[in-house]
C-alpha positions in Angstrom: 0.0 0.0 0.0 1.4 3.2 -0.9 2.0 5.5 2.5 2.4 8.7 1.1 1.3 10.6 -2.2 3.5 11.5 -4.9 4.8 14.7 -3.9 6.0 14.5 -0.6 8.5 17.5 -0.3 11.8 15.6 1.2 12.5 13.7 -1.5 11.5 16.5 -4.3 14.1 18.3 -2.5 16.4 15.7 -2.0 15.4 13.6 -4.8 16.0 9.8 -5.0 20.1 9.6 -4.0 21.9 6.0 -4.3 19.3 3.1 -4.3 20.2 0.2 -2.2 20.3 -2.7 -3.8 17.5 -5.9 -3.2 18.8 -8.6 -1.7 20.4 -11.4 -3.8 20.7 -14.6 -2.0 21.4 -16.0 1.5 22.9 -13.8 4.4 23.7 -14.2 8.2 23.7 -11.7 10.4 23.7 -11.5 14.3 20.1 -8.8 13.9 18.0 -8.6 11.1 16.1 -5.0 10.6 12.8 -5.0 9.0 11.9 -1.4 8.0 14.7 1.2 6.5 12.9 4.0 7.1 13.9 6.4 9.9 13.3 4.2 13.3 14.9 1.6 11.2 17.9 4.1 10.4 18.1 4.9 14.5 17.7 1.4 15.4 20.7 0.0 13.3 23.0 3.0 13.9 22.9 1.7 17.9 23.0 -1.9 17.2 26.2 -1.1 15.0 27.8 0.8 17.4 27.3 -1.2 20.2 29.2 -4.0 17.6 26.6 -6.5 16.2 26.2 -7.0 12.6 23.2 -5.8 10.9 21.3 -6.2 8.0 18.5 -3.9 6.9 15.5 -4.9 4.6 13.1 -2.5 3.5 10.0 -3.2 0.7 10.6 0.1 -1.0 13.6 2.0 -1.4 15.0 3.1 2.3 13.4 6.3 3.4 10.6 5.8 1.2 7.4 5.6 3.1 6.6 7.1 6.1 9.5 8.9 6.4 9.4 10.9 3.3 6.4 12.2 4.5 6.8 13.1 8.0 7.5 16.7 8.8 9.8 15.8 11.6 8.6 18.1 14.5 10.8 16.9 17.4 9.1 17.7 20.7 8.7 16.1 23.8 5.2 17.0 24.3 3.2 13.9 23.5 -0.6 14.2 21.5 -1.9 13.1 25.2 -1.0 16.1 28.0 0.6 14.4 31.0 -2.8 15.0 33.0 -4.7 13.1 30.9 -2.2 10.6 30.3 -1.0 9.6 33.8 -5.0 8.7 34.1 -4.5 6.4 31.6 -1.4 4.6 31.7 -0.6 5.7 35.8 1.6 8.3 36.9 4.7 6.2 36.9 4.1 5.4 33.4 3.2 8.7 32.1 6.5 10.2 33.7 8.4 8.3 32.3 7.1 8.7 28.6 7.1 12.3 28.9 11.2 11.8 30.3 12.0 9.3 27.6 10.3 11.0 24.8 12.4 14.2 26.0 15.7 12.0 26.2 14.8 11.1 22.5 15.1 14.4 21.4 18.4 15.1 23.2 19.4 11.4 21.6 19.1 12.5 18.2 20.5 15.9 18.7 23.9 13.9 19.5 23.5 11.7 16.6 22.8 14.7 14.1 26.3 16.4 15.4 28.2 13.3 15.0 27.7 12.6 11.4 29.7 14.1 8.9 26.8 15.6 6.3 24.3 18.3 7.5 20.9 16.9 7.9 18.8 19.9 8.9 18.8 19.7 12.2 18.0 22.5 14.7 17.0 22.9 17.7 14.3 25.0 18.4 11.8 25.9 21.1 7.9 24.5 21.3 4.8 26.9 21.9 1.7 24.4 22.3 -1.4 27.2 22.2 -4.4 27.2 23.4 -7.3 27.1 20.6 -10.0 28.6 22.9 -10.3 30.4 25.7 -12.2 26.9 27.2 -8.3 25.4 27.2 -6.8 27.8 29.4 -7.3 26.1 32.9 -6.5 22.5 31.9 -3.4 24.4 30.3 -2.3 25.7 33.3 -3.1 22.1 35.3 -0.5 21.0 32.6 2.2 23.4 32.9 2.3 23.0 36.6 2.4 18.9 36.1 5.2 19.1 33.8 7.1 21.6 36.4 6.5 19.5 39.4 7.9 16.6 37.1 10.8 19.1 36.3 9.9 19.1 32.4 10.7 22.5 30.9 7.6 24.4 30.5 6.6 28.0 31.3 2.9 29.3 31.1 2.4 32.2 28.8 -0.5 34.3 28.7 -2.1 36.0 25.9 0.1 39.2 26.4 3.6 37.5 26.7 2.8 35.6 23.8 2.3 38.3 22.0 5.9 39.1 22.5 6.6 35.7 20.2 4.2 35.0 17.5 1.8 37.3 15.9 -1.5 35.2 16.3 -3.7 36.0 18.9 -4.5 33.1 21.5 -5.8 33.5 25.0 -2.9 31.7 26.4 0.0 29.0 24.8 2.9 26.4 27.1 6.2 27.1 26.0 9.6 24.8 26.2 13.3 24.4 25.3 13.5 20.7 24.6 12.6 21.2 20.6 14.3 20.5 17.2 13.4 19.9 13.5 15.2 18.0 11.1 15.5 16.9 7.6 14.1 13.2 7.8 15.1 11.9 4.6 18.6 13.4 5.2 19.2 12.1 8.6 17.9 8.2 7.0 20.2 8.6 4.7 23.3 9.9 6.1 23.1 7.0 9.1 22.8 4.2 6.8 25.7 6.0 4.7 27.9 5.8 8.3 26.6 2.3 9.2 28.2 1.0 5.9 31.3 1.8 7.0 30.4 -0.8 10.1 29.3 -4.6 9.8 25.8 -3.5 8.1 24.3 -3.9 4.7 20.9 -2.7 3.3 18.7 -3.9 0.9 16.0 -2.0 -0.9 12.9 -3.5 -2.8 12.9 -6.6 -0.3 9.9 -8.0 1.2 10.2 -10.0 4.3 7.1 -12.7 3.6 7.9 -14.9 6.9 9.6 -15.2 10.6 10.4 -18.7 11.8 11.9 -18.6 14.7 14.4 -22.2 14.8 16.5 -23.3 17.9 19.6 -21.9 16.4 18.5 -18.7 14.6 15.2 -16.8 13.2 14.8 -17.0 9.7 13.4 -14.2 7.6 12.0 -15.6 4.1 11.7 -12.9 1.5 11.6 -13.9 -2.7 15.4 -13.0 -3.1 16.8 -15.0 -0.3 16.5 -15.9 3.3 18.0 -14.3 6.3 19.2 -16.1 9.2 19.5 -13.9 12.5 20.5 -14.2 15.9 17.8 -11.4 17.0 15.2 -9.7 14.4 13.7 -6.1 14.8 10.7 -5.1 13.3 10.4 -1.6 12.9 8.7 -1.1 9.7 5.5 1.1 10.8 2.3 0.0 10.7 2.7 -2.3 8.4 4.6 -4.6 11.5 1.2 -5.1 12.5 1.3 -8.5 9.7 3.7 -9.9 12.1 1.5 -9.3 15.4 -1.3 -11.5 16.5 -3.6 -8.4 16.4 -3.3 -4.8 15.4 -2.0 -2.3 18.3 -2.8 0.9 16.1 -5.3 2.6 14.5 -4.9 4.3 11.1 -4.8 7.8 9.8 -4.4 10.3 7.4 -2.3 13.4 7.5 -1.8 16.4 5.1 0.6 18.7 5.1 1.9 21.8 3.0 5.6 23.6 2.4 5.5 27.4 1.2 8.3 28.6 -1.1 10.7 30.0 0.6 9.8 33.5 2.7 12.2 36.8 2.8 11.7 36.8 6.3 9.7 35.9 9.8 8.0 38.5 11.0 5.7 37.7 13.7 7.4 34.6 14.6 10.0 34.7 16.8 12.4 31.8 17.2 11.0 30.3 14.5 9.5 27.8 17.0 7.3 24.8 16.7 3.9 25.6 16.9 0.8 23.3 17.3 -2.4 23.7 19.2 -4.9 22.4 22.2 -7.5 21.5 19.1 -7.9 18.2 17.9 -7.6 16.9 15.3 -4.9 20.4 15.8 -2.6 21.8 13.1 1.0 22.1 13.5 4.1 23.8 11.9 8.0 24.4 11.6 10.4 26.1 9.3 13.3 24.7 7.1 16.8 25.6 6.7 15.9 27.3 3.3 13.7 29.4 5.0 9.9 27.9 4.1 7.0 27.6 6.5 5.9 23.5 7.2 2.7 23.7 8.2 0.3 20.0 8.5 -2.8 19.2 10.5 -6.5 18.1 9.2 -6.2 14.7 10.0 -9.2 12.2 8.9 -9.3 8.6 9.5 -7.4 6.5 6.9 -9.6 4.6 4.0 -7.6 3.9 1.0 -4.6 6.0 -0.6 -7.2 6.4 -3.6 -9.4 8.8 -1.7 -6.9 10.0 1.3 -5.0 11.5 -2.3 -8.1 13.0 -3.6 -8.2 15.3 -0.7 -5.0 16.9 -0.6 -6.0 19.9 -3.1 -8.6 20.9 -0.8 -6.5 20.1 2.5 -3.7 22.2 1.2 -5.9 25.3 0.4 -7.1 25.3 4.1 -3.8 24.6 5.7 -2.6 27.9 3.7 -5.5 29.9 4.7 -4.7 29.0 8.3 -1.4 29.6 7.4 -1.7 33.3 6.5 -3.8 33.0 9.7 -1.6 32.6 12.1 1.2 34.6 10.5 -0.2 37.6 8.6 2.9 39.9 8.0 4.7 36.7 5.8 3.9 36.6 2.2 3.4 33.2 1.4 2.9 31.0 -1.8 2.2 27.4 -1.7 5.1 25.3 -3.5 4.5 21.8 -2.5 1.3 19.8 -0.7 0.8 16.0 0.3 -0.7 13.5 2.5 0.9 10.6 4.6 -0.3 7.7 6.6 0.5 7.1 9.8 -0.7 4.6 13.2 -2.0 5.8 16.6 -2.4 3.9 19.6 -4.7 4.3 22.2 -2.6 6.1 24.8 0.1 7.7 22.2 2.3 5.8 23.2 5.2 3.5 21.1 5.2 -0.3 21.7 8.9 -1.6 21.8 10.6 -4.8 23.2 9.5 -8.0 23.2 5.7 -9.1 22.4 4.1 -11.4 24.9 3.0 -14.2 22.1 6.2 -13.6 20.1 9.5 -15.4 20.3 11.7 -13.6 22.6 14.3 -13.0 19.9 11.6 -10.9 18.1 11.9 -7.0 19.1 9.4 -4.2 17.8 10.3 -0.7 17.7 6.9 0.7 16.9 7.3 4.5 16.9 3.7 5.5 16.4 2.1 8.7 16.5 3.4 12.7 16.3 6.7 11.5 18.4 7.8 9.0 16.4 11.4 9.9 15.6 11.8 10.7 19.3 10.2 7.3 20.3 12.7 5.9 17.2 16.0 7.6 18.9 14.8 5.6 22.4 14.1 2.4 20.7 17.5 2.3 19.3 18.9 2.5 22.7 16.6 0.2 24.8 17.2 -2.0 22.1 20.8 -2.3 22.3 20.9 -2.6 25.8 17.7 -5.4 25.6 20.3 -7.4 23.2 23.7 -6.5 25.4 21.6 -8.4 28.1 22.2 -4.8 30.2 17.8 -3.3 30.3 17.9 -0.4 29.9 16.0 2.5 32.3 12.8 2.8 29.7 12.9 -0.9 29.4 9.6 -1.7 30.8 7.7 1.6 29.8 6.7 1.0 26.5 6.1 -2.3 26.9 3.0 -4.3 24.9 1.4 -5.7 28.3 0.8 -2.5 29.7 
């Protein structure tokens, strides 16, 4: 099923690069990767390091699907407030998501300034606004959670945000722990550095099959068969073909990128924005200087008819654009529409699956955190398969 439309903007900017090769015969490895997108990337850059051999498989070209798409807001906020969440999943629980999710950001800032090729990364700070005057108290509930939980957040009312963005909301949270990035670049340029290590990666490569055998799990696929000490499934929702039953639900995204603007007036910082709506809208900026903006979310049906819609999604994403930031000329340059998975609680499933073998691992970054949730699977990962836990070991568990 195709993920994305045609024209998602990353890889009409970056256009196609090197294409990995499909697999041609039999391999060993000590982990097999299934998914080459940008979990997949963070996942086998911290196997690698940590010294095992990898080999990636992906069923499209590596950073083709979801990834392409995304439009890589990195924020430790997650789509449920801390409030709401630790009702959901307990206190302990919801602590430690908001921690980890904020430890993922931080995790991919270091990776970004250790590889050798710009990817686009920047950090920058979050403003989460209020979209009616009704979300002000539940806002300020929030802001003193995260505080008490020492999360950076600071209240703003309507006057001091003022100070920052043009728009005019009754009140917005605010926080340092914030970054955007070029997620086709970042893919890229970590698979580039894991081939100088004990990795290969293979493009137009389906994995059919996991049979887990005394000695070693085998992955069948039409071009050969893998044979793997440990596997990791991190290949979207689509990993949901190797669970007993699906964890997420399915929806669609649009999203929008202006030409670039002469300057950006009315928003300082050139922050993250999104809102307390839902289904809300939410936008960045790029290193050349164009306005991101996505939002309009419907459930998924069928590529067919979530593409039909992204003419009329883009025209109100621009118009909400001009909205929020009426001193910046802007013109529309590209527009398209993405599917992604949501769970229940918005929260990432990775480790181990209850009904799976145990050398079967998921790194399941679902929902608006996903590369942050991708960063922290890499690294409770590697210290599940060093035998060593890791302190987010049991958080995103599938039993919860």
């Amino acid at each position: 099923m195709d993920l994305t439309s045609p024209h998602a903007f990353w890889l009409l900017r970056n256009g196609v690069g090197e294409v990995a090769p499909p697999l041609e015969g039999d391999r060993s490895c000590d982990v097999a990767v299934i998914g080459a997108g940008v979990t997949g990337a963070l996942v086998v850059n911290a196997v690698t390091e940590a010294g095992f051999s990898v080999v990636a498989l992906d069923r499209r070209h590596p950073a083709h699907g979801s990834t392409s798409a995304s439009t890589a807001l990195l924020q430790y906020e997650l789509d449920a407030p801390l409030t709401e969440l630790s009702e959901k999943v307990g206190a302990v629980r919801a602590l430690d998501a908001y921690h980890a999710t904020a430890d993922g950001v931080r995790a991919i800032e270091r990776v970004c300034s250790s590889l050798g090729s710009p990817v686009g990364f920047h950090r920058r700070t979050t403003l989460y606004y209020a979209s009616t005057a009704r979300d002000v108290p539940a806002m300020r509930e929030e802001c003193e959670a995260r505080q008490r939980a020492e999360l950076p957040c600071e209240f703003l009312d309507r006057k001091a945000l003022k100070t920052i963005v043009d728009f005019n909301a009754p009140a917005a949270l605010r926080s340092t722990v914030g970054a955007e990035v070029d997620p086709w670049a970042l893919t890229r340029a970590l698979f580039d550095r894991c081939a100088q290590r004990d990795c290969a990666v293979f493009g137009r490569t389906e994995v059919t099959r996991i049979t887990p055998t005394k000695s070693w799990i085998e992955l069948k696929t039409r071009r050969g068969v893998i044979r793997s000490q440990h596997v990791v499934v991190a290949c979207g929702y689509e990993s949901q073909r190797f669970l007993p039953k699906p964890v997420a639900k399915l929806r669609s995204t649009y999203a929008i990128v202006t030409e670039p603007v002469s300057s950006f007036d009315g928003w300082s910082e050139r922050c993250l924005i999104w809102e307390s709506a839902r289904p809300y809208i939410y936008a960045r900026t790029t290193d050349d200087n164009r306005i991101m903006i996505g939002g309009e979310d419907d459930p998924f049906r069928d590529p067919a008819q979530r593409d039909a819609r992204v003419e009329k999604k883009a025209a109100t994403l621009l118009v909400k654009t001009r909205r929020l930031f009426p001193r910046i000329k802007t013109e529309l340059a590209y527009a398209w529409a993405g599917t992604f998975g949501e769970t229940a609680d918005s929260l990432p499933f990775i480790g181990r699956h209850p009904k799976r073998d145990d050398r079967i691992l998921f790194a399941l970054a679902y929902g608006a955190n996903g590369m942050p949730f991708g960063a922290m699977a890499g690294e409770i990962l590697t210290g599940v398969l060093l035998g060593q836990g890791h302190r987010y070991q049991d958080t995103f568990v599938f039993d919860r």
